[in-house]
C-alpha positions in Angstrom: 203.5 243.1 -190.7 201.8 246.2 -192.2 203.8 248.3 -194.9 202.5 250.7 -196.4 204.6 252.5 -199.1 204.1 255.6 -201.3 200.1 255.5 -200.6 198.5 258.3 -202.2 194.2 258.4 -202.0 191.9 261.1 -203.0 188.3 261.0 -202.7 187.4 263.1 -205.7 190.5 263.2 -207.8 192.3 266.6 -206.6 192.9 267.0 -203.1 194.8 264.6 -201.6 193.9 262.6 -198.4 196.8 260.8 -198.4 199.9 261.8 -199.6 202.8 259.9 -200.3 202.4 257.7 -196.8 205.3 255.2 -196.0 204.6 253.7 -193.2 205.5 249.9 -191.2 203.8 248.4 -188.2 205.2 245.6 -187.0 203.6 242.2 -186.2 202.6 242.1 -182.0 202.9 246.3 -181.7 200.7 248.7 -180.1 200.5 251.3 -182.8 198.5 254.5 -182.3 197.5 257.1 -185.0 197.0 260.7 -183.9 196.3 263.6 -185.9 193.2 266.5 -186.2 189.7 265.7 -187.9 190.8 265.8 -191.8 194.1 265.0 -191.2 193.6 261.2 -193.4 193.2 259.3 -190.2 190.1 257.2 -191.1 191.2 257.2 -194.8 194.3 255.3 -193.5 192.6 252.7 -191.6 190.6 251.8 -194.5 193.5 251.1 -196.3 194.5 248.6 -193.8 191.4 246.2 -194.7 191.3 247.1 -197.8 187.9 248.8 -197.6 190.4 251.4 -200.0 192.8 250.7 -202.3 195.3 253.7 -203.4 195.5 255.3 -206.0 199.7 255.2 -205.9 201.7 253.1 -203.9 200.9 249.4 -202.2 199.4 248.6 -198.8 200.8 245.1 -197.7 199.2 243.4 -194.7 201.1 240.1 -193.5 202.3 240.2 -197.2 198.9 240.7 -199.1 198.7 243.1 -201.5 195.6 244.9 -200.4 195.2 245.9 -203.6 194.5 242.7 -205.0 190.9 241.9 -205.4 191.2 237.9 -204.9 192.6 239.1 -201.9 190.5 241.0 -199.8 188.8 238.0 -197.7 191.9 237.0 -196.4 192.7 240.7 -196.0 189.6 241.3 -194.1 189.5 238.2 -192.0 193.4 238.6 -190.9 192.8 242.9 -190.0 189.2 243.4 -188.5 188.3 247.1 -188.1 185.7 248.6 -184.9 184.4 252.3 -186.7 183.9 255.7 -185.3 179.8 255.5 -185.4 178.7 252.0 -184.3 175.5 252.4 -186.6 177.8 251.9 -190.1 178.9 248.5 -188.5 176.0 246.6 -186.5 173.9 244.4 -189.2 171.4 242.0 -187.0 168.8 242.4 -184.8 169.7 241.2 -181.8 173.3 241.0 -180.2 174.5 237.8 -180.5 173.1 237.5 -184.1 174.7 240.6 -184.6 178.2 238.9 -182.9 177.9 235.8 -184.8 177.9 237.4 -188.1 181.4 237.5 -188.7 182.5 234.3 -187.9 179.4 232.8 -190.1 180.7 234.4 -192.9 184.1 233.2 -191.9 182.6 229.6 -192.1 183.3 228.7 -188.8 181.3 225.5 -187.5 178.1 226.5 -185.4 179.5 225.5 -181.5 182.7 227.4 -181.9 180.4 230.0 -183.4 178.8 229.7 -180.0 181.8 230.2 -177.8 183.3 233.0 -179.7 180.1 234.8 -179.0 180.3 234.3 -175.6 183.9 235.4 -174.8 183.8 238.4 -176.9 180.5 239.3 -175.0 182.1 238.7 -171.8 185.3 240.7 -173.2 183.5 243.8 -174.1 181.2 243.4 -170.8 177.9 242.8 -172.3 177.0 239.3 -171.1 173.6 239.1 -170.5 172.5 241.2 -173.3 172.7 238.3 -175.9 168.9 239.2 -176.9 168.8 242.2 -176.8 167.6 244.5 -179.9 170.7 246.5 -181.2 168.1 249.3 -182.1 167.3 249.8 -178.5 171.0 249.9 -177.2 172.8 253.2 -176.1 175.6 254.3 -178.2 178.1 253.4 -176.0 176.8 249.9 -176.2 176.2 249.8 -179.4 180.0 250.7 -179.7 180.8 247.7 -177.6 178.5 245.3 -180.3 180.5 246.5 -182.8 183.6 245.6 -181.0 182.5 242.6 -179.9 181.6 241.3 -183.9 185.0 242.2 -185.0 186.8 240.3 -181.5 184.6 237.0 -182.4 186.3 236.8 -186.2 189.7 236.3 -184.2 191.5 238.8 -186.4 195.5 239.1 -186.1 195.0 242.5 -186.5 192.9 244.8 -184.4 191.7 249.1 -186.3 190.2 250.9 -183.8 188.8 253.7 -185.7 187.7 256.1 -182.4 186.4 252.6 -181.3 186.5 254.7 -177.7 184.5 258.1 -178.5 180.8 257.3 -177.5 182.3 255.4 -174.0 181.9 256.8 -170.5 185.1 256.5 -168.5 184.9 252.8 -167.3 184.3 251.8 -170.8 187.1 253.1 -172.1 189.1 252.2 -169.7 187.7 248.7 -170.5 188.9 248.9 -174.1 192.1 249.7 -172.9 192.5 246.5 -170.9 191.0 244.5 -173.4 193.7 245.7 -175.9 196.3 245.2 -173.3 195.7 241.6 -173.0 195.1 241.0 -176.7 198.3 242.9 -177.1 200.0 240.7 -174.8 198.6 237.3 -176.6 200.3 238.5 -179.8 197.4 240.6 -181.6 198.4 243.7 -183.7 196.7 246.7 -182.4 196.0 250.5 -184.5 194.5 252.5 -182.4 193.0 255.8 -183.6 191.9 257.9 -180.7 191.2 261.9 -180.0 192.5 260.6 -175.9 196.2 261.4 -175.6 196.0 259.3 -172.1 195.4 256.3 -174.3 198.1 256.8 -177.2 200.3 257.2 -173.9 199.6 253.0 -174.0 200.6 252.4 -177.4 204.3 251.3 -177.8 205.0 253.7 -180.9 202.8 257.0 -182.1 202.1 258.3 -185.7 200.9 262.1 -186.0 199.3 262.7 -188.9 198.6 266.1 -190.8 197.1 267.0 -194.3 197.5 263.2 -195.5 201.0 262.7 -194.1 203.5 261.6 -191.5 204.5 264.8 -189.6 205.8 262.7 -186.6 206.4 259.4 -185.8 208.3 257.8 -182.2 207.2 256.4 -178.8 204.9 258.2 -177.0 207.8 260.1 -174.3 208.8 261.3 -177.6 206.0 262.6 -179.2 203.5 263.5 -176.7 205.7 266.2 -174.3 206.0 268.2 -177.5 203.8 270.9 -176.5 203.8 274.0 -179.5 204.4 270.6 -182.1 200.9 268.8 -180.9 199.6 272.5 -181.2 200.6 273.3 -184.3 199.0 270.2 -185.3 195.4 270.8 -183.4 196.1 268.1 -180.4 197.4 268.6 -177.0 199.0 266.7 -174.2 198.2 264.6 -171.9 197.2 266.1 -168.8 199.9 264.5 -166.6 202.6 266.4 -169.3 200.4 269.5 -168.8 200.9 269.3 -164.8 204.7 268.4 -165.6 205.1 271.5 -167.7 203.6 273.7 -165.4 205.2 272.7 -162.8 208.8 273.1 -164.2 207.5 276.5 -165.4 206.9 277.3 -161.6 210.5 275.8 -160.9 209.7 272.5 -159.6 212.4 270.5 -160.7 209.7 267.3 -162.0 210.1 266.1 -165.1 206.7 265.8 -167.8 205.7 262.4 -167.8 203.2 260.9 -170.2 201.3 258.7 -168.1 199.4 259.8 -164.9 200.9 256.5 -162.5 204.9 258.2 -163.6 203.7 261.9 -163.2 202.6 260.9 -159.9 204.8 259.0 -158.8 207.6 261.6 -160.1 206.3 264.2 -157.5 206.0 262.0 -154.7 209.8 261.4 -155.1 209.9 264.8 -155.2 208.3 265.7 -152.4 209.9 262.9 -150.0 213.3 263.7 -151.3 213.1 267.7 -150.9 211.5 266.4 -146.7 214.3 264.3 -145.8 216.5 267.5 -146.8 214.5 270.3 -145.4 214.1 272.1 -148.2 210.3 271.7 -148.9 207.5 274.1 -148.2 205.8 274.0 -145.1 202.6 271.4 -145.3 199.4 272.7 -145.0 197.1 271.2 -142.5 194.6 268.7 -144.5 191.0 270.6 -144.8 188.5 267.3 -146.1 185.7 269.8 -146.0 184.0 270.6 -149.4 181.9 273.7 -149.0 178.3 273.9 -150.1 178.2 276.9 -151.7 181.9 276.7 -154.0 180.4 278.3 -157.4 179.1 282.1 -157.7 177.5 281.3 -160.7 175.0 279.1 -158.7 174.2 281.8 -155.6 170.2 282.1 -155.6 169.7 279.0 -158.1 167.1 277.8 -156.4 164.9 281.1 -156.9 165.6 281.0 -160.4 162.5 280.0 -162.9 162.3 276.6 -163.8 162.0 276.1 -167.6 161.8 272.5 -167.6 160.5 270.2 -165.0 160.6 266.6 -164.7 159.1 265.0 -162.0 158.7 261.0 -161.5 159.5 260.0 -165.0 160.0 256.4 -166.0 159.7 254.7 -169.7 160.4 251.5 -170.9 161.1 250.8 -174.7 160.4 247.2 -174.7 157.1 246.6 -172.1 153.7 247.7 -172.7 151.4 249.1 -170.1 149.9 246.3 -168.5 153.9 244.6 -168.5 155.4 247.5 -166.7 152.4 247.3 -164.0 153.9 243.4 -163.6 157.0 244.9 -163.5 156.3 247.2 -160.6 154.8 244.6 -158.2 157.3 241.9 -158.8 160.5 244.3 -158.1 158.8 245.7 -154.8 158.8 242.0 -153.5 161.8 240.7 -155.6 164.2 243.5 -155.0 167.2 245.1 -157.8 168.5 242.3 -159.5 172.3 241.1 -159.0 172.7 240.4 -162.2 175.1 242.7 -163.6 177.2 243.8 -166.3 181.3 244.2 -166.0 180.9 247.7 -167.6 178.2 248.8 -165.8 174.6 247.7 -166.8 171.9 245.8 -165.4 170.5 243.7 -168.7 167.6 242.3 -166.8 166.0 245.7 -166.4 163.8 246.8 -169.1 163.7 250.4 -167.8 165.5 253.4 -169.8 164.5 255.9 -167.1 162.8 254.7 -163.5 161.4 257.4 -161.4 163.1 260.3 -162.7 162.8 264.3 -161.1 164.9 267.1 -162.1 164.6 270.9 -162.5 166.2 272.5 -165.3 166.6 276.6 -164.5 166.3 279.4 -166.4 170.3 280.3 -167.9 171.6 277.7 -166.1 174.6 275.4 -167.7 173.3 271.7 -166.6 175.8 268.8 -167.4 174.5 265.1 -167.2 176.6 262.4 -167.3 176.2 258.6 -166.6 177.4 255.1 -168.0 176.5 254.2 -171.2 173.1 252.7 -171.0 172.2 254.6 -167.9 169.4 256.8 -169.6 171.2 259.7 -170.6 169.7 260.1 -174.2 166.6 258.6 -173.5 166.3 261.7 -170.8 166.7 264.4 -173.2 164.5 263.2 -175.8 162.0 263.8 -173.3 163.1 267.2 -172.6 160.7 268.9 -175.7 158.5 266.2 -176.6 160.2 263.7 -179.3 159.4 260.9 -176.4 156.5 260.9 -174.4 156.5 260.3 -170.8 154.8 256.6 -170.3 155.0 257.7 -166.6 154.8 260.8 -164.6 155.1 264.1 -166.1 157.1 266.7 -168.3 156.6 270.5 -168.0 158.6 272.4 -170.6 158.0 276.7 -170.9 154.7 275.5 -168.7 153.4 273.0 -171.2 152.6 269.7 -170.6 154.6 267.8 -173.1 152.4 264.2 -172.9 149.9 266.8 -174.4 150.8 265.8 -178.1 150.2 269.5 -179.6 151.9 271.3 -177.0 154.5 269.1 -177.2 155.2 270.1 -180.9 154.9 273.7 -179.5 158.0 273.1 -177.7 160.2 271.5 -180.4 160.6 275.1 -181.5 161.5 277.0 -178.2 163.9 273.8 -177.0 166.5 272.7 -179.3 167.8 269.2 -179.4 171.4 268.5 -181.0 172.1 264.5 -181.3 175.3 262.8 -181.5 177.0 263.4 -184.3 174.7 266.5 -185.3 176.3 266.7 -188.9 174.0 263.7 -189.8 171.3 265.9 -189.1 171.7 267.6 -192.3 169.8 266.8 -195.3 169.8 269.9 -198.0 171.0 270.8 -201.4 172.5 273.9 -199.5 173.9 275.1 -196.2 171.5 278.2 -196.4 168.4 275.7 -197.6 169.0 273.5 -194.4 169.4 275.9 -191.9 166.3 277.5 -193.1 164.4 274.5 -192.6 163.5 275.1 -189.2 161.9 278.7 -189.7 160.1 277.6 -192.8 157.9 274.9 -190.9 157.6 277.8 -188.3 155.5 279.8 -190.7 157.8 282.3 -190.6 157.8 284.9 -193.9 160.6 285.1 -196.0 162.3 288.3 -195.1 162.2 286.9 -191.4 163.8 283.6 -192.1 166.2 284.8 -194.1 167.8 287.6 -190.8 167.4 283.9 -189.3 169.2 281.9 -191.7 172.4 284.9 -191.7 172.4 284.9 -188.0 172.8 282.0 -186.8 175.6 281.3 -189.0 177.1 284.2 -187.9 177.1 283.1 -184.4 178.5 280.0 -185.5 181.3 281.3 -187.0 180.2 280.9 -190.7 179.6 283.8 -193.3 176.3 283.4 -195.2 177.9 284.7 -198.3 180.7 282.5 -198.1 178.9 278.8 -197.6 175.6 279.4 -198.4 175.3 278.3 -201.9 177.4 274.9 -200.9 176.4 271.9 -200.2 176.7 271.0 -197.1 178.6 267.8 -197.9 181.4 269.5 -199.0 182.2 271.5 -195.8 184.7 269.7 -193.4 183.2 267.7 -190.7 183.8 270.8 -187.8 181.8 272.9 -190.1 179.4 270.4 -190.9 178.5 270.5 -186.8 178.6 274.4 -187.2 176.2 273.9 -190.0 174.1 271.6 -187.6 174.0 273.9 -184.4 172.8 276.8 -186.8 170.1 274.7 -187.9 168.8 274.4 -184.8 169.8 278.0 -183.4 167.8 279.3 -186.4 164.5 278.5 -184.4 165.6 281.1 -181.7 165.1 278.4 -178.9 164.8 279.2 -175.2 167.1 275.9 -174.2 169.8 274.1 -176.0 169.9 270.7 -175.0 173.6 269.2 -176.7 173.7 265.2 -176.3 177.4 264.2 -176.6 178.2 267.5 -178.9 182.0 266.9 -179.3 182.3 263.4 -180.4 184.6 262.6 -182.6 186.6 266.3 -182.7 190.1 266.6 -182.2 191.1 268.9 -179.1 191.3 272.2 -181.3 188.0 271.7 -182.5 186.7 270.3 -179.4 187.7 273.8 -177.7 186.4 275.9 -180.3 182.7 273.8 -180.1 182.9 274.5 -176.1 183.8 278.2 -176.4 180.7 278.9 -178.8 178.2 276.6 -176.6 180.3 278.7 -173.5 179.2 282.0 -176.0 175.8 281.1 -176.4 175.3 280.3 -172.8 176.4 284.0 -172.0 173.8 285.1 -174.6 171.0 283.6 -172.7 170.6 280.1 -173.8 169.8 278.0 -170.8 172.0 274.3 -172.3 171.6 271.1 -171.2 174.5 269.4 -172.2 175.4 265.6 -172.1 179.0 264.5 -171.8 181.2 261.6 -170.7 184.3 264.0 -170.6 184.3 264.7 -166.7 186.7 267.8 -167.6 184.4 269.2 -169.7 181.2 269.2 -167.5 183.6 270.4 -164.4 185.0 273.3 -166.2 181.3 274.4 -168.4 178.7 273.4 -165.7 177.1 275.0 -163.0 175.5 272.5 -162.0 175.9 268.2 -163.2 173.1 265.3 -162.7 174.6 262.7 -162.8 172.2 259.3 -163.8 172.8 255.8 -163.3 170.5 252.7 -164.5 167.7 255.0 -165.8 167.3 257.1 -162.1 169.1 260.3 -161.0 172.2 259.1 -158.3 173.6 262.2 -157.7 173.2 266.3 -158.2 175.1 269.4 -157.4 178.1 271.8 -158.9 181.0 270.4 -160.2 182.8 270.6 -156.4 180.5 268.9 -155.1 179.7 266.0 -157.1 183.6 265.1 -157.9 184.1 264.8 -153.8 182.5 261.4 -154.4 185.4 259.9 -156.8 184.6 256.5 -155.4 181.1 256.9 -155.9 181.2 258.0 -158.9 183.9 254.7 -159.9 181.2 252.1 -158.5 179.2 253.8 -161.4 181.4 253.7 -164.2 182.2 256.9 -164.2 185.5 259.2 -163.0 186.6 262.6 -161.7 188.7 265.3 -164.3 192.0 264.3 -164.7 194.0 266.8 -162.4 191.0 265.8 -159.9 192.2 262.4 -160.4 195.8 263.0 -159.6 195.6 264.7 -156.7 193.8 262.0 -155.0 196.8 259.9 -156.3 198.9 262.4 -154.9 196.9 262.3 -151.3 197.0 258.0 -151.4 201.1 258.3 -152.1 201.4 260.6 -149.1 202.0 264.3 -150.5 199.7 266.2 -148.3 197.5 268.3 -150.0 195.8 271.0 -148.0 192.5 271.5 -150.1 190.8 268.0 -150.6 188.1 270.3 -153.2 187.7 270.3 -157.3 191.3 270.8 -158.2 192.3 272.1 -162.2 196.0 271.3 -163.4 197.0 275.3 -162.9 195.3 274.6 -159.0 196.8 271.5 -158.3 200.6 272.8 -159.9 200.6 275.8 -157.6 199.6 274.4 -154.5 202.6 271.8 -155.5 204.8 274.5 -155.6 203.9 276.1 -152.5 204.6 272.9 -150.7 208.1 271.6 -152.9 209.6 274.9 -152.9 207.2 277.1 -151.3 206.0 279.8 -153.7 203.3 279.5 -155.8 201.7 281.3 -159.0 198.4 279.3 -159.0 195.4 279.0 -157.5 195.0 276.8 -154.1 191.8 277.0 -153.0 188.0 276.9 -154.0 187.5 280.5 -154.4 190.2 281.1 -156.3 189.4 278.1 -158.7 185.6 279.4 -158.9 187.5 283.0 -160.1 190.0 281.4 -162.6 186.7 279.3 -163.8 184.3 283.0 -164.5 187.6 284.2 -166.0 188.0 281.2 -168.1 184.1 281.4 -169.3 184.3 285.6 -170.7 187.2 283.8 -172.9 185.3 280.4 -173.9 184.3 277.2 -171.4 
């Protein structure tokens, strides 16, 4: 049992990240917290471990006071926590050291030290990567480390702090399973997530905002409240959004919170309104998915190439002479069959093998892969901070294994990491986003127009933040800070590597209207996501990668046909993508068999349940509705 009464906190004394909480969780329920970025989420959780004690009011956990300093072993070996940013939690070298560390501390004897290691790797799909170096593992991976370390300690009580963010789609839905089961074996799980689909699993949600409790119920409850979750800078799940437009188009279906209901909802619907008659005429089934679905890519192939890869592998962990070994015994030997459940080959030492792309000249390029499939490793290669081992990089027609024109590039192709805020280092926001032009040589006057104006296309006023630190800005204009940074160098291509981790929906639209914005400037972006929505709605054209080589290219339409595909890989389809293949297996017969959007997929509904329809049906109509959609912000 959690309880949680009267818990103030405040960080510096004044404003309050938690305000008065009262709060129970009950022993064996799936709790899930929701709220925006600020809203005392993470400060919450900490509570729960007693990484922080309040300042008012008393945090019980199974009856310990976790403000009792004699008590915060117990406290922290009975509620283990997974963090947002795997780096603040891994300790040890390799894996299983890094596993093991937990139950060492917890004085547990050496063989069941031994086991626990081995069922947590095998729970969070990582067997096979017991020696590993942490260093040299992909975020996602490293988030499943983490996970892993906390699962071996054998906590009653499981905090999932964004535990989810830095997975691709098969990961997370890994987590979810794994929770599941733990859930069902009596563990006590609080989940925070940004994914309304998974606080749709939870058996009770808590919405916070400004350090309180603005709602609290089951997820039917909470999550079909559509202007509430706005108000509060979250949105619905997608299977409520297809719900609610549907009713809006007088389709009689009720908003459903899970995907498997919504579904199943219209299905009912649809056989119900055929047995009477009264359904719209069906529309013969068209599989075809045309070659040329998206305007924005007519004549793409006559556009200039600004990057160009072409055979690329590299290896962090073989030298030259190893990789050569390599190469001759995998000609004879074959891929091995070794494989990981979430979707990772841990005998391959190869972060990219044989890679060849083209990046264009104001093109939007999405790549996406499983975690560990090469995505990052890719586009640190893209202006020079990695060297290609093998084959060759051409960025702006330099050779970037060419050490001095690869630090040319840096300027003229900016890189954004995960979690770009940690990129800054200044006294000041102006001081840090001048950085850039400063080692550029530039004089002062010139840095300065720099400085102003790429805040000013971030959305920040020079005269407003520039004498603060940056520290004391919130986290979304932290990022804002961040992009400016790199913006201030006036570069030719943005390359974004998982930009909107960690934001809440509001925040996460407003970051992909001003990389949509920049885009329409000029900017050519590379942009790497695991949010399939997000590449189909912002991209002209998506790579996708899988174990270090490229397994599939084209626009959005065409890649997303391949939903099964693109499952053996760990990866998925946009969620109203997703239900209208659902849809198609339960026997509603969708016409169009292309990249559907929840407006397309609710008005072709409504032309076949009642047969009208305010919505687009088809691909050219969805290509229109997606230029439309980019003047106002991707």
């Amino acid at each position: 049992m959690i309880e949680c009464r009267g818990v103030s906190f405040s960080y510096d004394g004044a404003a309050q990240a938690l305000d008065g909480i009262d709060l129970s969780i009950k022993d064996g329920e799936f709790f899930c917290i929701l709220g925006g970025n600020g809203s005392g989420k993470s400060t919450f959780a900490k509570h729960l471990n007693a990484l922080l004690q309040p300042d008012a009011g008393t945090v019980r956990i199974n009856g310990m006071d976790a403000s009792d300093p004699e008590l915060v072993y117990d406290i922290r070996s009975t509620a283990g926590m997974v963090f947002q940013n795997p780096d603040d939690q891994l300790v040890a070298t390799l894996v299983e050291d890094d596993v093991a560390f937990g139950p060492e501390n917890l004085g547990v004897p050496s063989a069941q030290i031994a086991q626990r290691v081995r069922e947590a790797l095998k729970g969070v799909g990582l067997v096979g990567f017991e020696r590993h170096e942490t260093h040299a593992l992909s975020g996602g991976q490293k988030q499943r480390v983490a996970l892993a370390g906390v699962l071996a300690m054998e906590p009653r009580v499981l905090i999932l702090d964004e535990a989810s963010s830095m997975l691709d789609p098969r990961g997370r839905k890994g987590l979810m399973k794994a929770c599941r089961a733990l859930h069902e074996r009596g563990m006590t799980i609080v989940m925070i997530t940004h994914f309304m689909e998974e606080a749709a699993e939870a058996g009770r949600v808590a919405v916070f905002q400004a350090g309180r409790v603005a709602m609290l119920g089951t997820p039917e409850e909470i999550l079909t409240q559509a202007d509430e979750l706005a108000q509060l800078n979250l949105d619905m799940p997608e299977s409520c959004r297809l719900g609610v437009a549907l009713r809006a188009k007088g389709v009689p279906v009720y908003a459903q919170v899970r995907e498997a209901d919504m579904v199943a909802g219209i299905a009912q619907a649809y056989a119900e309104r055929s047995r009477t008659g009264i359904a719209g005429r069906p529309f013969a089934f068209d599989p075809r998915i045309p070659d040329n679905v998206s305007s924005a890519l007519d004549g793409a192939d006559a556009l200039e190439p600004v990057i160009e890869i072409s055979h690329l592998s590299f290896s962090y962990s073989l030298s030259a002479r190893e990789r050569r070994r390599w190469h001759k015994r995998s000609a004879t030997a074959g891929k091995s069959s070794k494989q990981a459940l979430w979707g990772n080959d841990p005998s391959s030492p190869w972060a990219l093998r044989d890679v060849s792309l083209t990046v264009r000249r104001g093109e939007f390029l999405g790549l996406a892969g499983h975690t560990g499939s090469g995505k990052s490793t890719l586009v640190q290669h893209l202006n020079g901070l990695i060297r290609p081992q093998e084959g060759s990089v051409c960025a702006l027609g330099l050779d970037l294994s060419n050490k001095k024109d690869a630090a040319a590039v840096k300027a003229k192709v900016g890189v954004v990491f995960q979690y770009p805020e940690r990129q800054l280092f200044a006294e000041t926001v102006a001081q840090d986003v001048a950085f850039g032009p400063h080692n550029l040589g530039l004089p002062q006057d010139e840095v300065d127009r720099r400085v102003e104006s790429s805040l000013s296309r971030v959305g920040l006023d020079l005269s407003t933040v520039g004498d603060k630190s940056p520290f004391e800005l919130s986290g979304g204009q932290q990022r804002r800070v961040a992009f400016a940074g790199v913006l201030a160098m006036e570069p030719e291509v943005l390359v974004l590597d998982e930009p909107m981790a960690g934001l809440d929906p509001a925040a996460r639209r407003d970051f992909l209207g001003l990389i949509g914005r920049l885009h329409r400037e000029g900017l050519t972006v590379v942009m790497v996501s695991h949010s399939m929505d997000d590449l189909a709605n912002c991209c002209d054209r998506i790579v996708v990668m899988n174990e270090g080589a490229v397994f599939a290219e084209g626009v959005p339409a065409q890649v997303f046909a391949h939903a099964d595909e693109l499952k053996s890989i760990g990866l998925g389809v946009p969620a109203a993508q997703r239900m209208a293949l659902a849809l198609t297996e339960a026997g509603v017969p969708l016409h169009f068999d292309g990249l559907y959007t929840v407006e397309s997929l609710a008005g072709e509904l409504a032309d076949l349940l009642i047969g009208r329809s305010g919505g687009p049906s088809n691909v050219a109509d969805i290509a229109k509705s997606k230029t439309v959609a980019r003047e106002e912000g991707c």
